[in-house]
N, C-alpha and C positions, 0 to 999 in steps of 0.2 A: 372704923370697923373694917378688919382686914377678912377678906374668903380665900379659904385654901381649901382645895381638894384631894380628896383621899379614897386612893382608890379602895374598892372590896366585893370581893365574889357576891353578887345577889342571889340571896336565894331562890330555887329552882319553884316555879310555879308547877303547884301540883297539874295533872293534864288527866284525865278518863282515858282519853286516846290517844295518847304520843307522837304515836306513827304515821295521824291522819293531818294532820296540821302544820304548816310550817317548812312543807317539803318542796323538792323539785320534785320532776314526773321522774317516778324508778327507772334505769337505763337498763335496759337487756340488750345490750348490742347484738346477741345473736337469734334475740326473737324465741328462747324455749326455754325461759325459765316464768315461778308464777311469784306474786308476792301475793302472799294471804295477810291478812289483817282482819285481827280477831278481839275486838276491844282494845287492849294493849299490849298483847302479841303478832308479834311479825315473822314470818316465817317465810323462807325464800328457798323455792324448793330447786332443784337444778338438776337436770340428767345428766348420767353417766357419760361426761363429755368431758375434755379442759376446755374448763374456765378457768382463770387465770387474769392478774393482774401486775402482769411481768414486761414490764415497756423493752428491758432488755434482748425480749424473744417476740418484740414486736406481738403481745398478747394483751393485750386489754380489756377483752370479753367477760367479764365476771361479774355478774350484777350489784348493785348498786341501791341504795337510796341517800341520797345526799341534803344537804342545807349549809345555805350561806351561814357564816358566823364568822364576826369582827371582834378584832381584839383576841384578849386574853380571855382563857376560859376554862371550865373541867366538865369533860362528860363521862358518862357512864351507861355502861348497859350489863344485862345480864345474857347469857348465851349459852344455850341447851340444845339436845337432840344427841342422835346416834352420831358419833364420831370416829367411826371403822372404818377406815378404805379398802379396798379394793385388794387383792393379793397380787393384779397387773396396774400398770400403767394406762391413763390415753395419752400420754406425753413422752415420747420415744426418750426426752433426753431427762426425764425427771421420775422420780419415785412415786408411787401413790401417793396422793396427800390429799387433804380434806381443811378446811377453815375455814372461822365465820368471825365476823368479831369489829373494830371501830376502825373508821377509816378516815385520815385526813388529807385532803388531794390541794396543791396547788396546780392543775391543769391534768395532762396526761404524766407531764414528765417527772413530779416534784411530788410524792407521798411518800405518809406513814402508815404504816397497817400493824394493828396489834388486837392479835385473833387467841382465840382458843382454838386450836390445831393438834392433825394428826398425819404420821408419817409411817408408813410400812417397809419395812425393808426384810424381804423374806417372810419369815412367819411370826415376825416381832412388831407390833405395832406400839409407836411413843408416841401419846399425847404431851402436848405442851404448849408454853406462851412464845407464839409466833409474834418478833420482833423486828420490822422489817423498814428500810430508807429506801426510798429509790430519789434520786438529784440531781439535774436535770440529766434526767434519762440513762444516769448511772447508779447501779445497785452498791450504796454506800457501804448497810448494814443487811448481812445475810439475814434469816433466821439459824436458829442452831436449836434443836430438840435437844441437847442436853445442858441447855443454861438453867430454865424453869421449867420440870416437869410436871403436871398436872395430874390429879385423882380423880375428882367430881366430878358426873357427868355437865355438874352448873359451874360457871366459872363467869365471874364479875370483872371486867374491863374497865381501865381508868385512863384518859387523855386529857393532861394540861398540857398548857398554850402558857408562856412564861416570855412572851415576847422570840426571842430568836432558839429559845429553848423548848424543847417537846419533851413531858415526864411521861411516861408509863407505866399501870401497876396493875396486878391485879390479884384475885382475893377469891377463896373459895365459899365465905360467907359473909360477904359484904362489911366485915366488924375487921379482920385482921387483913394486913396489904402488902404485897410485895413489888418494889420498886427495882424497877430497872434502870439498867444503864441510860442517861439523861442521852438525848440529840440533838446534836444543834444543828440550825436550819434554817436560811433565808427564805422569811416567808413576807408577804404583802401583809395587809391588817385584815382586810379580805378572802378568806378561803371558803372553800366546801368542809362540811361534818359531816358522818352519815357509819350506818351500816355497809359491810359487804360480804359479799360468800365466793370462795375459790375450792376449786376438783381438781384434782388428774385422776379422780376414782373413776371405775367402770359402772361403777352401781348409781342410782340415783342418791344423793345427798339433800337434808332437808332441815339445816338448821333452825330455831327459834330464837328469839332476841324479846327480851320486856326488861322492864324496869330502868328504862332509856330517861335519863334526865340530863340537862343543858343550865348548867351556872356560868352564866357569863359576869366579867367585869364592870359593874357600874362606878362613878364616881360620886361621891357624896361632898356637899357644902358645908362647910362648918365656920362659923362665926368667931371671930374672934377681938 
């Protein structure tokens, strides 16, 4: 009798509280933002300040909730609130912008970010899917507000892990998906998962995040 293994996404154990279990401590590097946690909503409010998670401009302050997670995987969340910035800047070299959305960090220098986002330029404001590389500590992939632009105020985020490959999608009702351009990306088997929220708004911003699920790769035994 011969075992060979095969890999396949495990199904996501249902959770009551998602967001309370399985974490590291939230980072606020700059001490003024809150993370509320409300059964299975998380909301992570932040004042009219840059935050920002731009290693490029030496800015890292954006709050955070993070989790180890090995291997290959698919997460999701859903991502609401008011998403209007500001008609100024607090970032002399950058536009108003607002984003909340899934975040995959190999240290400070090595993430993905792929947010539901907003950007003002004048008296135009673009929602859209913020698509973002930074490697070591260089900004691979910009975002671009007019690759996918966004309608609903709800918008459903999608991150697989495909070994050196990172997919992106996301979905304004959870049923239809849109995929983005794939990245590739030397990563360890070990990384951080998590939520995060970035400003250059004047105004306070105060995204919410539920329907947070974690399919990780198991391998099964099969007999033969």
């Amino acid at each position: 009798m011969f075992l060979t293994f095969c890999a396949a996404l495990a199904a996501p154990v249902p959770q009551m509280k998602p967001f309370e279990t399985g974490w590291d401590k939230p980072v606020d590097p700059d001490g003024d933002c809150k993370f509320r946690r409300d059964k299975d909503v998380l909301t992570i409010e932040l004042p009219g300040k840059d935050h920002d998670l731009g290693i490029e401009r030496n800015r890292m302050n954006a709050p955070r909730l993070l989790r180890d997670v090995e291997g290959d995987f698919i997460v999701e969340v859903r991502v609401s609130g008011e998403f209007r910035p500001s008609s100024d800047s607090t970032a002399a070299e950058r536009l108003a912008f607002v984003g909340a959305g899934l975040l995959l960090m190999n240290g400070d220098k090595t993430y993905v970010r792929l947010e539901r986002a907003a950007l003002r330029n004048g008296d135009i404001v673009r929602t859209y899917a913020n698509w973002e590389l930074r490697e070591n500590g260089q900004w691979v992939l910009i975002g671009n507000a007019g690759i996918k632009p966004l309608k609903g105020k709800e918008t459903f985020l999608r991150l697989e892990r495909q070994g050196d490959k990172i997919l992106g999608s996301i979905s304004e009702d959870s049923k239809e998906w849109q995929t983005l351009a794939p990245i590739e990306v030397k990563l360890p088997a070990k990384i951080k998962i998590g939520v995060a929220a970035c400003t250059t708004s004047s105004e306070p911003f105060a995204p919410r995040f539920d329907r947070f699920q974690l399919k990780q790769k198991s391998e099964k035994k099969t007999a033969k």
